[in-house]
C-alpha positions in Angstrom: -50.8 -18.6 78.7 -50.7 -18.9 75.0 -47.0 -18.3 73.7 -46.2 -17.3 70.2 -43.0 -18.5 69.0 -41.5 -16.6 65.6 -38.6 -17.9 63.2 -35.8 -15.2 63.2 -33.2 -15.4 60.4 -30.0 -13.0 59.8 -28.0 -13.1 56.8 -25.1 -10.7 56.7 -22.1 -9.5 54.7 -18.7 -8.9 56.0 -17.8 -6.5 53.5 -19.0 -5.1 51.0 -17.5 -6.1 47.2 -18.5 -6.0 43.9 -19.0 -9.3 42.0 -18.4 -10.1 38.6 -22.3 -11.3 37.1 -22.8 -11.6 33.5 -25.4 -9.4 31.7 -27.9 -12.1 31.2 -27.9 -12.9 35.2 -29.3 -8.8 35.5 -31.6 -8.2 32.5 -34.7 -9.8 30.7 -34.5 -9.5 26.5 -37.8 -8.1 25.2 -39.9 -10.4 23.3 -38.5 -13.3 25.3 -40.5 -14.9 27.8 -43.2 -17.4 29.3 -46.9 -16.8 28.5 -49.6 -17.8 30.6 -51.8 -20.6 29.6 -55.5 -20.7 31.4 -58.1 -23.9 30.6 -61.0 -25.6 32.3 -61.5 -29.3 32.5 -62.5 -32.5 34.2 -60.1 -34.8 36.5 -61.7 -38.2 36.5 -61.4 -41.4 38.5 -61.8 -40.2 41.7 -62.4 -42.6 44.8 -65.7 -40.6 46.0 -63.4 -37.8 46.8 -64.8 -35.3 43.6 -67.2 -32.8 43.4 -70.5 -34.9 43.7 -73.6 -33.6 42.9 -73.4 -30.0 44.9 -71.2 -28.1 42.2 -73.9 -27.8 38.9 -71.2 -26.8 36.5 -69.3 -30.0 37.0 -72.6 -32.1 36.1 -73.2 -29.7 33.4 -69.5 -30.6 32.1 -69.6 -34.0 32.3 -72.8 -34.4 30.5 -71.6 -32.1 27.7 -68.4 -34.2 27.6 -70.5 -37.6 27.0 -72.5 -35.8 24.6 -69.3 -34.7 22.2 -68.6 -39.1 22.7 -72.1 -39.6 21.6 -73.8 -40.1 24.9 -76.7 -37.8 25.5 -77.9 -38.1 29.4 -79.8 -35.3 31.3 -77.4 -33.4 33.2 -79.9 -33.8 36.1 -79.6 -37.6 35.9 -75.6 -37.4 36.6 -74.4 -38.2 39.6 -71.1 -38.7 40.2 -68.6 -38.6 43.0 -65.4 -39.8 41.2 -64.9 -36.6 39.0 -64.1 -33.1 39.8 -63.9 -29.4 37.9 -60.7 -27.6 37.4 -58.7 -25.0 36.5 -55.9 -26.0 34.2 -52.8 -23.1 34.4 -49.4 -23.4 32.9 -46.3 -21.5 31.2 -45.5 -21.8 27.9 -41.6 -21.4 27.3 -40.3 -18.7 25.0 -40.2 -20.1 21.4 -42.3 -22.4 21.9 -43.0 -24.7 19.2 -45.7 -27.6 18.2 -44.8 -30.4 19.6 -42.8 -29.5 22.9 -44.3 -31.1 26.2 -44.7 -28.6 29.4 -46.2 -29.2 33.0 -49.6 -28.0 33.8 -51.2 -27.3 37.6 -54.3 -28.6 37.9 -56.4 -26.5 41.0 -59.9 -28.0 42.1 -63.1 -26.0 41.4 -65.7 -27.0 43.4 -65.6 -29.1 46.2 -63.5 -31.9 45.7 -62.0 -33.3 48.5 -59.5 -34.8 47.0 -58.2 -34.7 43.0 -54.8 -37.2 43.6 -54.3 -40.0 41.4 -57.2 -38.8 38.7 -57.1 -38.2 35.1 -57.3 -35.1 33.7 -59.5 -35.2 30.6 -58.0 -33.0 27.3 -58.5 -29.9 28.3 -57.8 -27.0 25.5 -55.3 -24.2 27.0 -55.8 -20.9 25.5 -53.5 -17.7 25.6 -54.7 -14.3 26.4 -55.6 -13.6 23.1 -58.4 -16.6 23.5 -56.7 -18.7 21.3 -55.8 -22.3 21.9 -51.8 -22.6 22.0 -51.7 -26.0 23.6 -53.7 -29.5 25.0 -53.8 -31.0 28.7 -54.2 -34.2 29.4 -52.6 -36.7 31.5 -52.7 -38.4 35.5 -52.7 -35.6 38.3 -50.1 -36.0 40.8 -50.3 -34.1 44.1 -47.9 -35.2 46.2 -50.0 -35.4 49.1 -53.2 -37.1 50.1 -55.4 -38.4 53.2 -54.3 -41.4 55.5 -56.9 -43.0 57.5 -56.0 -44.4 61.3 -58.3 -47.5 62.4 -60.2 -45.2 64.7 -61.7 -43.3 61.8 -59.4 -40.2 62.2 -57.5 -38.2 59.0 -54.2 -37.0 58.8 -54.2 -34.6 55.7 -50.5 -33.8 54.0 -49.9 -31.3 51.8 -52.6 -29.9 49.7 -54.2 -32.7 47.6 -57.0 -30.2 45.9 -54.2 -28.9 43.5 -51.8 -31.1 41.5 -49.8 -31.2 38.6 -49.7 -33.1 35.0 -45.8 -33.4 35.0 -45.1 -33.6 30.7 -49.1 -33.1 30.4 -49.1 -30.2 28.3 -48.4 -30.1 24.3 -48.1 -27.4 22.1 -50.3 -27.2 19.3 -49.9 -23.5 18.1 -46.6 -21.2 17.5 -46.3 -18.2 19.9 -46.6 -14.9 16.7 -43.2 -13.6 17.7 -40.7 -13.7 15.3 -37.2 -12.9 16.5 -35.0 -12.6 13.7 -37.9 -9.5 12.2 -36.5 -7.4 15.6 -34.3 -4.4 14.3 -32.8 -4.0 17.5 -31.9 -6.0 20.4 -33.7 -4.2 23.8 -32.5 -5.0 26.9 -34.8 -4.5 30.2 -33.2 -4.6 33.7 -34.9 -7.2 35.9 -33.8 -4.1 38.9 -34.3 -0.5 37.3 -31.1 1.6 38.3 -29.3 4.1 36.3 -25.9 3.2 37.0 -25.9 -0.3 36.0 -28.2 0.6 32.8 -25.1 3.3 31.7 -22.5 0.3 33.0 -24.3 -1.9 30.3 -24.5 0.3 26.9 -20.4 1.6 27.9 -19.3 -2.4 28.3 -21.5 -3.3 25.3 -20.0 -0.5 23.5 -16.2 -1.1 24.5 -16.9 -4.8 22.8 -18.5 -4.2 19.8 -18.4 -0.1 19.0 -21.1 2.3 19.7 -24.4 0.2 19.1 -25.8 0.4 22.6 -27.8 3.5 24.1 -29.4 3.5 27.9 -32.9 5.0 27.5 -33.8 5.2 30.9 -33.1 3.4 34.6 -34.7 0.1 32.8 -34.1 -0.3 29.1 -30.9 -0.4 26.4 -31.2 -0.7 23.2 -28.6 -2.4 21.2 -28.4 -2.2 17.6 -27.6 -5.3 15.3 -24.2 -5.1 14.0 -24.1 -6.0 10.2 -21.6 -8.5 10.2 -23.3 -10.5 12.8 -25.8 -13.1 12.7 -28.4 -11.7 15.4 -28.9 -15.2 17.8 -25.0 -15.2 17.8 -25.0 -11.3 18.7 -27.2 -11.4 21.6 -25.6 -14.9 22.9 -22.0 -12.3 22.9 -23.8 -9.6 24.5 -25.5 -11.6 27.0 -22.2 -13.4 28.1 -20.3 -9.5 28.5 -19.4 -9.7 32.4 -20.4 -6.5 34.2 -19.8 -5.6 37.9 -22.5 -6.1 40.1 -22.5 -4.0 43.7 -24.6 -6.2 46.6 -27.1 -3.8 47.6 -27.5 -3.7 51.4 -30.8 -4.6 51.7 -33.3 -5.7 54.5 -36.0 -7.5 54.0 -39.0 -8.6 56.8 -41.9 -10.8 56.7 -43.9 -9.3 59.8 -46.3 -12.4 59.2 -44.0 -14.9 59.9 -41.7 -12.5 62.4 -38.7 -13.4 59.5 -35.9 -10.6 59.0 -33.4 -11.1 56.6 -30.6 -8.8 56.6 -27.7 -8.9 53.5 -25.0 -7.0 52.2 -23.0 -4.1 54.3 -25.7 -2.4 56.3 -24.2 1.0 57.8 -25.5 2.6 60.8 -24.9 6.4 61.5 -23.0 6.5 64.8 -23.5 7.3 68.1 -27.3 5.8 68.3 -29.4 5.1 71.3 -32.0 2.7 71.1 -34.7 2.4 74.4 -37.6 -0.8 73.5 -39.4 -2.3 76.1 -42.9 -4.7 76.1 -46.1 -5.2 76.8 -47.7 -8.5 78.3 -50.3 -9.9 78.6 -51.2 -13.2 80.6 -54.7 -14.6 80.2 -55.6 -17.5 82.7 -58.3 -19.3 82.8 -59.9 -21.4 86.0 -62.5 -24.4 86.3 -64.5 -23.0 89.1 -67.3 -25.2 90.5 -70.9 -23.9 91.4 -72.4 -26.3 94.1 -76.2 -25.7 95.2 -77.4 -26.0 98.9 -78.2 -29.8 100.0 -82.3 -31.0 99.3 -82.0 -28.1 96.8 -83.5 -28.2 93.5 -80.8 -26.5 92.0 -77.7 -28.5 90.0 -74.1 -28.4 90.2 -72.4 -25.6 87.2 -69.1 -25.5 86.2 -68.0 -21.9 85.2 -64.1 -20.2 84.6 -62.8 -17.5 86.3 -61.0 -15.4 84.1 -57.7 -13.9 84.9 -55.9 -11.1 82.8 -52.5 -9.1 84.2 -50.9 -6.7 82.2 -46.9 -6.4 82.7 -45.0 -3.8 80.7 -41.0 -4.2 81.0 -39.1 -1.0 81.5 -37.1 0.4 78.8 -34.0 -0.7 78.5 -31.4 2.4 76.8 -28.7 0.0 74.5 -25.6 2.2 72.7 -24.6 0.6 69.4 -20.6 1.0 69.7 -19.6 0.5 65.5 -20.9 2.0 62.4 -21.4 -2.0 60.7 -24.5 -4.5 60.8 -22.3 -7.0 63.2 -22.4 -4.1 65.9 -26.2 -4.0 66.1 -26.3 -7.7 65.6 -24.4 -7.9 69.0 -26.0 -5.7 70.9 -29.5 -6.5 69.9 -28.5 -10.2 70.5 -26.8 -9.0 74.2 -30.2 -8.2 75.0 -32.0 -11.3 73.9 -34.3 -9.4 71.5 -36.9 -11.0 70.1 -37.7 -11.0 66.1 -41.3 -8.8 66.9 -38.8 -6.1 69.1 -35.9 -6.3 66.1 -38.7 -5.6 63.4 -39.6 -2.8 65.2 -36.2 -1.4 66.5 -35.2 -1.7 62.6 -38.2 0.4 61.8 -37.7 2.8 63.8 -33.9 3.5 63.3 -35.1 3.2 59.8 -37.7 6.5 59.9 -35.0 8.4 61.9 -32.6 8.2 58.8 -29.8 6.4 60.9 -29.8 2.9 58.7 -28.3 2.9 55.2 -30.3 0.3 53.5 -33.2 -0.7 50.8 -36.0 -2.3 53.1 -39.1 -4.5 51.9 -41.8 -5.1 54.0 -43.6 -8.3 52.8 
């Protein structure tokens, strides 16, 4: 019988407060943040663990690469194991300017086996405008790798097909975004809620005067003050301190049979809750097939397979409080498993008795 075992987590509250967050920890400021970076290039160096001669693009690339050095070969003349294709990606940091050094992931193309301990060639980094922002280059590290046991077997750790150029990344081009042009300083929340967007422009406003306006559950705009230099502004506005409410909030990874449950959870009381399960055993046995004696038949080995269904009766539980800890402690009186709490939590969930924000990942 093949048993499934599943990782069960429970985070809870004992009561629910309000904490005091600055504004910066619960909004993004428009304008201000990474870009992506996409390039192709070559890691060299390889030990025989590259792309060989089965991925055409990578011959194609290295043959073009010699040619820009001087070198012209037939591409169909390469042959190489010790260098592989890839797929640069990075993030370039707001304000970024020429000169600042960035980590870039390096992710194998083709068929490499392995890309650990190669060189990636400069490779240009463009923006999505298709402009080139910055250069890659540097030794790929991947943490991980192949180790080899004397009787030929591998042990494989971590994923050595993607890696990363720590510092490999330089910025040649300025992002276009000029902050000091901005007329007005617009806040986004990183959670949209209309509460905590009207909680915003009022503490903005009791600081500095009426400047701030909430335009819907996600933005504020915020007016520059004339007598204030505008970095300084938003460096005051961002450090405000606002309350923050903990949001009950469930969240479960049916992959992984994970549930996560934070913050003061209320349950509407009396509730009855009846689960049961279904089994199923599989077995499987050798049987031997032996033909008659000064036969010309030959002895067969076959399994006889074995299936039995079980289904548990349901069992009717009361939860006795209105709080999370009450169905923690009945659930875990009955030894339920994280598969039955997912669904119990469901459940209790469509029949409008739970008081909470669930995600389903």
């Amino acid at each position: 019988m093949r048993k499934i075992f599943f990782l069960f987590l429970l985070i809870f509250g004992i009561a629910y407060s309000e904490n005091i967050v600055k504004i910066k920890d619960e909004v993004n400021v428009l304008g201000v943040r990474e870009n992506y970076l996409t390039g192709y290039g070559i890691v060299v160096g390889l030990n025989g663990t590259g792309d060989g001669t089965t991925s055409r693009y990578t011959l194609l690339s290295v043959a073009n690469m010699l040619r820009k050095m001087g070198i012209y070969i037939d591409p169909n003349q390469v042959k190489t194991k010790n260098a592989a294709a890839v797929i640069v990606t990075a993030k370039m940091p707001p304000f970024a300017k020429s000169g600042m050094a960035f980590d870039v992931t390096v992710a194998s193309l083709g068929d490499a086996k392995d890309i650990s301990n190669g060189v990636l060639i400069r490779t240009p980094l463009k923006g999505p405008d298709g402009k080139i922002y910055a250069f890659a280059q540097g030794p790929v590290s991947t943490g991980g790798g192949y180790s080899e046991s004397n009787k030929g077997g591998k042990i494989q750790k971590n994923f050595p097909t993607t890696g990363v150029v720590v510092n490999g990344g330089i910025i040649e081009r300025d992002l276009p975004f000029n902050y000091r042009s901005m007329d007005s300083l617009i806040l986004t929340l990183k959670h949209p809620d209309f509460d905590k967007a009207v909680e915003i422009a009022n503490v903005i406003n009791k600081r500095f005067g009426n400047i701030a306006e909430a335009l819907d559950a996600t933005t504020i705009k915020v007016k520059y003050p004339a007598n204030y230099d505008k970095v300084a502004f938003t460096s005051k506005v961002l450090n405000l301190e606002i309350k923050s409410d903990s949001e009950p909030t469930i969240v479960i990874y049916e992959r992984t049979g994970t549930v996560i449950l934070s913050g003061d959870i209320k349950i509407d009381t009396p509730l009855y809750v009846s689960h049961g399960n279904i089994y199923v055993i599989v077995t499987k046995k050798p049987v031997i097939s032996q033909p008659p004696p000064l036969s010309a038949g030959q002895t067969v080995q076959t399994q006889q397979v074995e299936t039995v269904v079980k289904e548990e009766k349901g069992r009717i539980f009361k939860v006795p409080g209105p709080s999370l800890k009450d169905l923690v402690k009945a659930l875990n009186d009955l030894g339920v498993s994280p598969r039955d709490l997912i669904a119990i939590i469901q459940a209790i969930k469509n029949a409008g008795k739970i008081h909470a924000k669930i995600i389903v990942m």
